[in-house]
C-alpha positions in Angstrom: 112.1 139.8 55.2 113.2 136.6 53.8 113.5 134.9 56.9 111.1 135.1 60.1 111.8 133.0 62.7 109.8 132.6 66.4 111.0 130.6 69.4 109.4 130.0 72.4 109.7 127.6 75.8 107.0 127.4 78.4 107.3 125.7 82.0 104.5 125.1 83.7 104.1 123.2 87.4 101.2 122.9 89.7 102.1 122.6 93.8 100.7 120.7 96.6 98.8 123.7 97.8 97.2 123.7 94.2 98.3 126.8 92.9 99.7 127.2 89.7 103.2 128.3 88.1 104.3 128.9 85.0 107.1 131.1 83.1 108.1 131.6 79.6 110.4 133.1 77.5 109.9 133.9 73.8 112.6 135.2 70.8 111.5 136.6 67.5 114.0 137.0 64.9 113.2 139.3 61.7 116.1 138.6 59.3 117.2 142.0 57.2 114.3 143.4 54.9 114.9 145.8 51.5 112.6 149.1 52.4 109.6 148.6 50.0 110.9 152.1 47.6 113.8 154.1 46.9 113.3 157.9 47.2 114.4 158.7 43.5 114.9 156.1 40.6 118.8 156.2 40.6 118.8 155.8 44.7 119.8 152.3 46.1 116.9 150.7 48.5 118.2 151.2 52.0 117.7 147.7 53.8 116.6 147.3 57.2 118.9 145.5 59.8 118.5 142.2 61.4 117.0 142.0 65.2 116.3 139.7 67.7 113.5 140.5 70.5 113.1 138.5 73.6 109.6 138.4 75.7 109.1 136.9 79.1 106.7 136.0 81.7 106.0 134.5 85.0 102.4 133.7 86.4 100.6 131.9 89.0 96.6 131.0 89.3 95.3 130.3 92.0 91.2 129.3 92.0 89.5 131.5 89.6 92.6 134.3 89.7 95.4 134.4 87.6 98.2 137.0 88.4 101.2 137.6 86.1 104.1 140.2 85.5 105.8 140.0 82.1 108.2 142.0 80.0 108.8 143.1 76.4 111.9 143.5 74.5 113.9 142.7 77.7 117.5 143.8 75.9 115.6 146.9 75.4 117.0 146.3 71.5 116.3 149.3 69.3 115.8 148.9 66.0 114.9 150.7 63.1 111.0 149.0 61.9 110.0 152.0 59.6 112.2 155.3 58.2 111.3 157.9 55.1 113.9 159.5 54.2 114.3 163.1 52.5 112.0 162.7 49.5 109.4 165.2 48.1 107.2 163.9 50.6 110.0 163.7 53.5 110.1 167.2 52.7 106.6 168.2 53.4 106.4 165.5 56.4 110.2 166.0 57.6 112.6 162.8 58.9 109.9 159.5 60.1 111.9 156.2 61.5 110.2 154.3 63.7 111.7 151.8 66.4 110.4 148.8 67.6 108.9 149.3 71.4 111.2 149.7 73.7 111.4 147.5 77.0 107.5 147.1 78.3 107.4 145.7 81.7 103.7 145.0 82.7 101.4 143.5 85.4 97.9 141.2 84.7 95.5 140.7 87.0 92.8 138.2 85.9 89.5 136.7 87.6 87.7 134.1 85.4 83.8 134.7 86.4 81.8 131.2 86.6 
């Protein structure tokens, strides 16, 4: 795509009991893209949509552990990253369009050996 742009804020605090907080949030933005083909010479090139993902994550550490829960694609956007359409190879391989991933929600669980 022409334009790509990333955005991202961190927060990070430590208390009196010395354990550690932090949270972020993160947005990727893919502006629309031309596919990279057209199926036949006198086809237009279908052109991929515009999106905006947004990531996020909260952590604390605490001595050598670090424990954090964090999530992907949090509107739980779906849109189009890949398609081939109904060419001579669609034919042989069928329909393929592929999404981005859908909304991950995920745990880590960390212990930095010394």
């Amino acid at each position: 795509p022409k334009n790509k742009y990333m955005l991202g804020l961190r927060w990070d605090t430590t208390l009196a009991t010395g354990m550690g907080l932090n949270a972020s949030l993160r947005a990727r933005y893919k502006g629309p893209k031309p596919s990279d083909r057209a199926d036949a010479p006198d086809e237009p090139v279908f052109e991929f949509k515009s999106y905006t993902l947004l990531n996020a994550n909260i952590g604390m550490n605490f001595g050598a552990w670090d424990a954090s829960l964090w999530a992907d694609n949090l509107t739980d956007k779906r849109a189009l990253a890949s398609f081939q359409g109904t060419s001579a190879v669609g034919v042989r391989t069928g329909l393929r369009a592929m999404y981005v991933t859908p909304r991950t929600v995920g745990v880590n669980l960390s212990y930095h050996f010394q």
